[in-house]
C-alpha positions as CSV (number, residue, x, y, z in Angstrom):
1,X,-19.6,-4.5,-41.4
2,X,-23.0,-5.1,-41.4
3,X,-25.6,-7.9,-41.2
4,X,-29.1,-7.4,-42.5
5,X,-28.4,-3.6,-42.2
6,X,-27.7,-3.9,-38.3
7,X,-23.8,-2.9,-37.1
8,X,-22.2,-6.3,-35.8
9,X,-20.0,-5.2,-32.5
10,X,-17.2,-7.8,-31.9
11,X,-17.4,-8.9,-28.0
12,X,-15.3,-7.4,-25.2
13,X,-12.9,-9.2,-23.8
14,X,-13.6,-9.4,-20.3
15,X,-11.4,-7.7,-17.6
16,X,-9.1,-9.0,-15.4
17,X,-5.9,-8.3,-13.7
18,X,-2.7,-9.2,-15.1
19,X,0.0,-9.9,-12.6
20,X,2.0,-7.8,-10.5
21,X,6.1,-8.0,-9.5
22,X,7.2,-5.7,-6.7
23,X,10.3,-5.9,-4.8
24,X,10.4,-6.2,-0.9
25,X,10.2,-2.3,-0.4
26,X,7.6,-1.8,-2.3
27,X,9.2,-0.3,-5.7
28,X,6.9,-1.5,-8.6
29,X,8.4,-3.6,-11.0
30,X,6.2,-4.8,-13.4
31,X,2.4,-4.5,-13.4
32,X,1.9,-6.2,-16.7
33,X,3.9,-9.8,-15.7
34,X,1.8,-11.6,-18.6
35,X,1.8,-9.5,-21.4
36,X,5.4,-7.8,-20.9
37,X,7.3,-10.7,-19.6
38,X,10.8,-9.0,-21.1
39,X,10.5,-6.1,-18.2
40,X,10.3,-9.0,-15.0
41,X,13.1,-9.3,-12.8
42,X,14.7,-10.6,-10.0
43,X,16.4,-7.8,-8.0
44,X,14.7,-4.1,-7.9
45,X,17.1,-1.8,-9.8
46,X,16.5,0.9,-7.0
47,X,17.1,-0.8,-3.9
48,X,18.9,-4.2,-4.6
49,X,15.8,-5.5,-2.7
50,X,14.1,-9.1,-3.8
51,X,11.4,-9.3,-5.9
52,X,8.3,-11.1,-5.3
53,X,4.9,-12.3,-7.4
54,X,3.2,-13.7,-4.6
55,X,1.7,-12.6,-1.5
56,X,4.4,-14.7,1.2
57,X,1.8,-15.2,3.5
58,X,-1.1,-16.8,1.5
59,X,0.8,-17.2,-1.8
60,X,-1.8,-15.7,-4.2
61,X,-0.3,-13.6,-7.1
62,X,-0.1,-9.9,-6.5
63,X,-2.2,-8.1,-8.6
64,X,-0.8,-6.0,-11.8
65,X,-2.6,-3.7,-14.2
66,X,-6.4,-3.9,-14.4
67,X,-7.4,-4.1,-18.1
68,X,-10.9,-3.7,-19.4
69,X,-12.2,-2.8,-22.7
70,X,-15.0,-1.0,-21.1
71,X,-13.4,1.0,-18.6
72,X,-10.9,4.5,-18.7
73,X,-7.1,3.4,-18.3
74,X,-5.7,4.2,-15.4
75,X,-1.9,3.1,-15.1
76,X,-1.1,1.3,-11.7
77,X,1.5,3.4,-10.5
78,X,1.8,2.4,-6.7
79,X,1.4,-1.4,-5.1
80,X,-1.6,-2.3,-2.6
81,X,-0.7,-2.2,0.8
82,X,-2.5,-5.1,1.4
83,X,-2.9,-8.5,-0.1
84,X,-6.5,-8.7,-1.6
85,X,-6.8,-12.2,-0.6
86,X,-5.7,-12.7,2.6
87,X,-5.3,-8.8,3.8
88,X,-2.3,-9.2,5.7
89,X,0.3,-6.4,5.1
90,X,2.6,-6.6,2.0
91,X,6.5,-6.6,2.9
92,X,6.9,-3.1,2.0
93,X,4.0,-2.2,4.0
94,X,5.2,-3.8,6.7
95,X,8.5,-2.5,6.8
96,X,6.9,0.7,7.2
97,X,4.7,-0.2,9.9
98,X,7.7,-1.3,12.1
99,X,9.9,1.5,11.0
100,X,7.1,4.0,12.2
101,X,7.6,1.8,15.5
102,X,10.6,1.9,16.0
103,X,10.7,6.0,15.3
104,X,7.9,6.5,18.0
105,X,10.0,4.5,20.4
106,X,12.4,7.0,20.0
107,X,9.9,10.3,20.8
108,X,10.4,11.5,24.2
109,X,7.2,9.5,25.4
110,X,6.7,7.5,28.7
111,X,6.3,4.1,28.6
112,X,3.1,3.6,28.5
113,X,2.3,6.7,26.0
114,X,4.9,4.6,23.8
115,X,2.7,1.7,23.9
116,X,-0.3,3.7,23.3
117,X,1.4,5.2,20.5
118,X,2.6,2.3,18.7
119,X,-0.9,0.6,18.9
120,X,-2.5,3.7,17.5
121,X,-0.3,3.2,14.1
122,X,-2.1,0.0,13.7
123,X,-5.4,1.8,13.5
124,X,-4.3,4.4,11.3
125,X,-2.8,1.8,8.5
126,X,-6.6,0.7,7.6
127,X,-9.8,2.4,6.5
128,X,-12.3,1.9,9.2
129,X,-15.0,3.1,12.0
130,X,-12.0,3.3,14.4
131,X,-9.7,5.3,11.9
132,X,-10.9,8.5,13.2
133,X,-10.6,7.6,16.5
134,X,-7.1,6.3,16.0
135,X,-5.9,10.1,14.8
136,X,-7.1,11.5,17.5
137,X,-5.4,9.7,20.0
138,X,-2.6,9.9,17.7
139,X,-2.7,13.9,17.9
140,X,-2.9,13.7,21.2
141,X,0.1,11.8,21.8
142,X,2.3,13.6,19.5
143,X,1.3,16.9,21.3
144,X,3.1,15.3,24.4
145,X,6.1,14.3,22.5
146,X,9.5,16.1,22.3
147,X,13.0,15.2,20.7
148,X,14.5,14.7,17.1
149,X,12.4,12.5,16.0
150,X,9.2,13.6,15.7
151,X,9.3,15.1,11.6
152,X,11.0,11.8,10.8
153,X,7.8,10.0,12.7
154,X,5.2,12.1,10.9
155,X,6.6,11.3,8.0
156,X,6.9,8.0,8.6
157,X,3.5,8.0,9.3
158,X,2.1,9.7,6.5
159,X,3.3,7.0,3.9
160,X,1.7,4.2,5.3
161,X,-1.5,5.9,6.8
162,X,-5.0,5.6,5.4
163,X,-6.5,8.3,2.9
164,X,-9.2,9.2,6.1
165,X,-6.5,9.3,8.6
166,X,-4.2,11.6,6.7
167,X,-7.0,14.1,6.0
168,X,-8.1,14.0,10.2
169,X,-3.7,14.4,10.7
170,X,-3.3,17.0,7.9
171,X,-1.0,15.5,6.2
């Protein structure tokens, strides 16, 4: 349609997130909460594991798909690590954090190489100045370690690690 020969465009809606449900291991459940409320549920069909709306820490809804009219769809296929309001770990993330942990305790390490260790997982979790630094030490403490363990630990590490710190690691 026209008005006075000019096109008439109807207004975009403007974007926003809808909500997110993921369980308590991270297995997304339902990006869309609001506009598919038939696929919510309460347990995750893959692991048994709760599922949650809301950040547990600062309660704000975890966010779902991002819809705008404007920009290219890109299906969320993956949960944040992070909570975008608070930034504290979600569960899932979490989980992972202390599992990778709990691996490097069991790497033929001294003590205090252990320690060292386990702080440097911290730094690799997050995207910062100190990320790069974090690998390093990182590499250089897994050159020192020996037993089973250590291809479950890289792998441990390599799902909860920052996009920079996998590159530096190669993984």
């Amino acid at each position: 349609m026209s008005r006075g020969g000019y096109p008439t465009f109807r207004r975009a809606d403007p974007p926003y997130y809808d909500k997110g449900q993921v369980c308590v291991r991270g297995h997304l459940i339902n990006a869309d909460v609001e506009r598919y409320p038939e696929r919510n549920k309460k347990f995750c069909p893959e692991c048994g594991g709760e599922v949650i709306d809301r950040c547990p820490d600062c309660k704000t809804q975890i966010q779902g798909q991002y819809h705008s009219s404007t920009a290219a769809f890109q299906r969320l296929l993956r949960p944040t690590a992070f909570c975008h309001d608070c930034g504290k770990p979600y569960p899932w993330q979490q989980e992972a954090i202390d599992a990778a942990k709990a691996l490097a305790a069991e790497l033929e390490l001294d003590e205090a190489e252990q320690v060292d260790l386990k702080a440097v997982i911290d730094g690799l979790t997050v995207e910062s100045s100190m990320t790069s630094v974090a690998a390093v030490r990182f590499k250089k403490l897994l050159l020192k370690a020996n037993g089973p363990a250590i291809q479950l630990f890289k792998d441990s590490v390599s799902k909860i690690a920052a996009e920079s710190a996998k590159k530096w690691l190669g993984l």
